[in-house]
Each structure stands twice: as structure tokens, then as C-alpha cells.
C-alpha positions as CSV (number, residue, x, y, z in Angstrom):
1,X,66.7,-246.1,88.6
2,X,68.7,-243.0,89.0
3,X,65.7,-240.5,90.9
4,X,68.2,-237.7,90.5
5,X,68.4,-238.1,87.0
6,X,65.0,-238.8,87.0
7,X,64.1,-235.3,88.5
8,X,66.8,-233.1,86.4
9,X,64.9,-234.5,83.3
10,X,61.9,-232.9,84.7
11,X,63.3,-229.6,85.6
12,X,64.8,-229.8,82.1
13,X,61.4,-230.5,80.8
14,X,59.9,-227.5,82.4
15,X,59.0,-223.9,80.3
16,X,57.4,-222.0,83.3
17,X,58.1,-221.6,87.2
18,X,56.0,-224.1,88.8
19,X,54.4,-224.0,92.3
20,X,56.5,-226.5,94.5
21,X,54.9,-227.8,97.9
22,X,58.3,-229.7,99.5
23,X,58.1,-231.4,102.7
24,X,60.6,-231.1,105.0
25,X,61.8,-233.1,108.0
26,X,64.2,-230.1,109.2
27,X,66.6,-227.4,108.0
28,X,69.6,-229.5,108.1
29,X,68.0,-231.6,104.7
30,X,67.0,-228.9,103.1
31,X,69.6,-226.8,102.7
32,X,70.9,-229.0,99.6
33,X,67.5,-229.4,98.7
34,X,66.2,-226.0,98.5
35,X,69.7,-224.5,96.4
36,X,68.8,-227.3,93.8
37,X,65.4,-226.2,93.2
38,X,64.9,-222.4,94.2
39,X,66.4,-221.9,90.4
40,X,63.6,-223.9,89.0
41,X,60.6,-223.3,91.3
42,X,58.5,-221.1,93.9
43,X,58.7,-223.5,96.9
44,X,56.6,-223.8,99.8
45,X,58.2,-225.5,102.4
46,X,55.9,-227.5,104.3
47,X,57.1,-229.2,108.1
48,X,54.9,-231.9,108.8
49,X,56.0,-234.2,110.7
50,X,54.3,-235.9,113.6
51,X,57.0,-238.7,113.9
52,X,59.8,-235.9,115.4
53,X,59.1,-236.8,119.7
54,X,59.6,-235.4,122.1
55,X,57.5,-232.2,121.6
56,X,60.6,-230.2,122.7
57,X,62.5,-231.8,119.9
58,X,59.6,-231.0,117.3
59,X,59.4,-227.7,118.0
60,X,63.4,-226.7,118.3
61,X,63.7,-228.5,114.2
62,X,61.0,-226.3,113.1
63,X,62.3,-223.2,114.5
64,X,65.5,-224.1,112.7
65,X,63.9,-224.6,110.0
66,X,62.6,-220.9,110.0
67,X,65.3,-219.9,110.6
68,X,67.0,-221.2,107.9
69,X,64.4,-219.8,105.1
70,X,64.3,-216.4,107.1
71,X,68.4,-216.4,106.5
72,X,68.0,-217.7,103.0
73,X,65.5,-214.5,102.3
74,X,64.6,-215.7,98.8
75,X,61.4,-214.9,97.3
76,X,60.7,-218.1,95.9
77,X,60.8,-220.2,99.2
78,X,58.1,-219.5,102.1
79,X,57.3,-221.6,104.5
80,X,54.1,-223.6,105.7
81,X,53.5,-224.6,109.2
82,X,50.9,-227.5,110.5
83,X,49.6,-228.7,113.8
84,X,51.6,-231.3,115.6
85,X,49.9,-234.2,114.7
86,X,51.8,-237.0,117.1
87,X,49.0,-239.2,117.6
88,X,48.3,-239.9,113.9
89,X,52.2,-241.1,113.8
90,X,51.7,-243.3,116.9
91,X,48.7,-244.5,115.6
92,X,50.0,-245.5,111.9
93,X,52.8,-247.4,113.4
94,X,51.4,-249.5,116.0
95,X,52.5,-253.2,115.8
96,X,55.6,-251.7,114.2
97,X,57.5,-250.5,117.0
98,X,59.8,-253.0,117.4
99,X,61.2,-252.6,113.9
100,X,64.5,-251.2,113.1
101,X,65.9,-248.0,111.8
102,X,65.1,-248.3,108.0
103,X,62.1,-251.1,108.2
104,X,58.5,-251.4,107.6
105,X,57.5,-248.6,110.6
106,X,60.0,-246.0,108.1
107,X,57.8,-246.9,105.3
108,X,54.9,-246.6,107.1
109,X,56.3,-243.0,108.1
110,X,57.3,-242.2,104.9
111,X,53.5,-243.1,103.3
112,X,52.2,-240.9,106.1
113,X,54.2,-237.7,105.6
114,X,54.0,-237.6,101.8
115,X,50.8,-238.1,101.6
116,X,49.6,-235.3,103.8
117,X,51.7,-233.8,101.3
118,X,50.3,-234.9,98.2
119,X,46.7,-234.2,99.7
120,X,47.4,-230.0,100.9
121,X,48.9,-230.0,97.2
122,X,46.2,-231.5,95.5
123,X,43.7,-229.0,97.7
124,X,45.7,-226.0,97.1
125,X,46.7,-226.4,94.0
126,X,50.3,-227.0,93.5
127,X,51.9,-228.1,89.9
128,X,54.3,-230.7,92.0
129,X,54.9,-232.2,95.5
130,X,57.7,-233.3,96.6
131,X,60.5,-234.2,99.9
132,X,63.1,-233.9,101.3
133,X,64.2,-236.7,102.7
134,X,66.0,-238.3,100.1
135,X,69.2,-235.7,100.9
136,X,70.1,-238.6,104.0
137,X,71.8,-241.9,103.3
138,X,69.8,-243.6,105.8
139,X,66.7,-243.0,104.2
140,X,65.6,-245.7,101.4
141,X,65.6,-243.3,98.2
142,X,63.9,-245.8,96.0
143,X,60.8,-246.6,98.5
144,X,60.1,-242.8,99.2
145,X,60.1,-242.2,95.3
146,X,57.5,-245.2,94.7
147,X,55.9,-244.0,97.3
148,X,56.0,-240.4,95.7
149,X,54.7,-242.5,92.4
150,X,51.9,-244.2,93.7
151,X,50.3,-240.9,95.6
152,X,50.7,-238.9,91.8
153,X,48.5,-241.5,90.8
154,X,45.9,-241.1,93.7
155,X,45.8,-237.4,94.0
156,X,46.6,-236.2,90.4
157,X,49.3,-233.8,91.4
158,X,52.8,-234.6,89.9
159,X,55.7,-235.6,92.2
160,X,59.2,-234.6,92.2
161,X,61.3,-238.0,92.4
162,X,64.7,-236.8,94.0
163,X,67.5,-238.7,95.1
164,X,69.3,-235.5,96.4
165,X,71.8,-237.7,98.3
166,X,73.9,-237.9,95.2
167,X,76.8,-235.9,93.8
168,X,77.3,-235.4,97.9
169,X,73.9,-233.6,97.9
170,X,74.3,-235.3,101.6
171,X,78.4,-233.8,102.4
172,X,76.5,-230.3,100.9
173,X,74.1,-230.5,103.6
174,X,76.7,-231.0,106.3
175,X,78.6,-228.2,105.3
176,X,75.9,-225.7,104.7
177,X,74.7,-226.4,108.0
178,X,77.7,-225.7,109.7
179,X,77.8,-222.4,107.3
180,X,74.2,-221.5,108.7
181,X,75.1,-222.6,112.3
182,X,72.5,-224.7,112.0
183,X,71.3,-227.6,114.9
184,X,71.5,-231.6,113.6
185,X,69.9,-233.8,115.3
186,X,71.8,-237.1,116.0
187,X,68.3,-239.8,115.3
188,X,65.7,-239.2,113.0
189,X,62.6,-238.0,114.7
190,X,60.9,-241.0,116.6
191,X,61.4,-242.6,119.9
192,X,61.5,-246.0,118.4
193,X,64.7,-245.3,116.5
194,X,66.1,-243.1,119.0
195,X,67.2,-246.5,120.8
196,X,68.8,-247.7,117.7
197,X,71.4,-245.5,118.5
């Protein structure tokens, strides 16, 4: 399935502004991201993510990230902070640990980060949820938007599918970070796929 396609039909569906809650892993994905859809919706970007180690690490992609919205200075896009929630990461992965970059602990990650998402939407009422992290080619578009899928279901709030790596969503990125100045990280987040590198 084309997610991209999936999600313009959506957008092309819409006949008011909705409420967006979009998690995001760090500025560098959603720059791309957050051009797309500031045209279509108010956003609130959310930046959970307990997987990003060390703390150090954590805390220098979220001020980027505030940076970035601060620079951006649209009205439609504010952003949400949460606690740094590491052990919940460690602890949904365990067993996993060994895996590689892409496997089941990704999935795992994935599950855990969207539905945190899914949940603060469902509790503060947002029309639609959705992520980020289908802007990067080494995350597994079609098992983040199942994902997205199956938490719709359990939490009656409507998800987003996205596939934002396509029509270079992902060379966009690139260049508007180097246009913001902004810092990319050279792993993912977590220690385990730090040593994939």
C-alpha cells in the first residue's frame, strides 16, 4: 500500500482544521513532516521518546527540536514535552537486545512510542495522531502504519498513515536541516543499535 497516498486522501477528505498530536523522534524528521501538514492542521508536536540514550543525547534532540518550532514560528505547530521515561524503553525490550537495527526490538519501540501517542490523544482529545518516523528510510513504513491501524482501533482516535519518506520527503529533510543548522544524529536513539554502526 502506498501510506503517502493513503494520508493525501485523508487531507483531501478533510472540510475543517483538525487537532493533530504528531510524535516526533527529533527535528531533523520533522522538518518534512511538519511543511506537509501545517497547511492542513494545528499540530502539536509531541517528543516522547525514552529509546534516545544516553540522557545527554535525549536532551540535546529535544532542544533541537525546540528550536526548530521556535524558528518555524507558526501558529499552528506548538510543542509538547514529557518526562524521560528510559526505563519503560529498557523494560519493553528486554530479551530483545541482541536484535538488529530494523528487527523485532524496532517494533517493539515503535508500539511503545505510538501508543503513548494514541493514549495523550485519546485523553486530550485530538481529531488524529500521528509520527514522524516514516520521513527515514531505515524505518519500516508499513509496520509503523499497522501499527498506527491497530492503536485507531483500541483508542478510537484516528491515525495519520504517512509514508513521508517518498517524493524525497527524506533528501527534503536533509536539506532543511542544513538550512536550519540543525544537529543529526548519526544512530537512531538506543544503545543497542548504536553498535550496529
Amino acid at each position: 500500500m502506498n501510506y503517502q497516498n493513503k494520508m493525501m486522501e485523508i487531507i483531501n477528505s478533510l472540510d475543517y482544521r483538525p487537532k493533530l498530536l504528531l510524535h516526533s523522534c527529533c527535528g531533523p524528521c520533522s522538518t518534512t513532516v511538519l511543511s506537509i501538514l501545517v497547511k492542513y492542521f494545528d499540530i502539536t508536536v509531541l517528543y516522547y521518546n525514552p529509546n534516545i540514550e544516553p540522557f545527554e543525547e535525549y536532551l540535546h534532540r529535544k532542544e533541537e527540536q525546540i528550536r526548530f518550532i521556535k524558528e518555524l514560528a507558526d501558529k499552528h505547530i506548538e510543542f509538547l514535552d514529557c518526562d524521560y521515561a528510559n526505563a519503560d524503553f529498557r523494560s519493553s525490550v528486554v530479551g530483545l537486545e541482541g536484535e538488529k537495527e530494523g528487527g523485532a526490538r524496532c517494533a517493539v519501540c515503535f508500539k511503545l512510542r505510538l501508543e503513548y501517542t494514541a493514549r495523550l490523544a485519546k485523553e486530550k482529545k485530538y481529531d488524529y495522531f500521528g509520527t514522524t518516523l516514516t520521513v527515514s528510510p531505515h524505518k519500516n513504513s508499513e509496520v509503523i502504519n499497522k501499527l498506527g491501524a491497530l492503536l485507531e482501533s483500541s483508542y478510537g482516535v484516528k491515525y495519520l498513515y504517512s509514508d513521508f519518506k517518498k517524493k524525497d520527503g527524506y533528501k527534503k529533510s536533509i536539506e532543511l536541516s542544513k538550512k536550519y543548522n540543525l544537529y543529526r544524529q548519526n544512530y537512531c536513539g538506543c544503545e543497542f543499535g548504536r553498535v550496529d554502526l
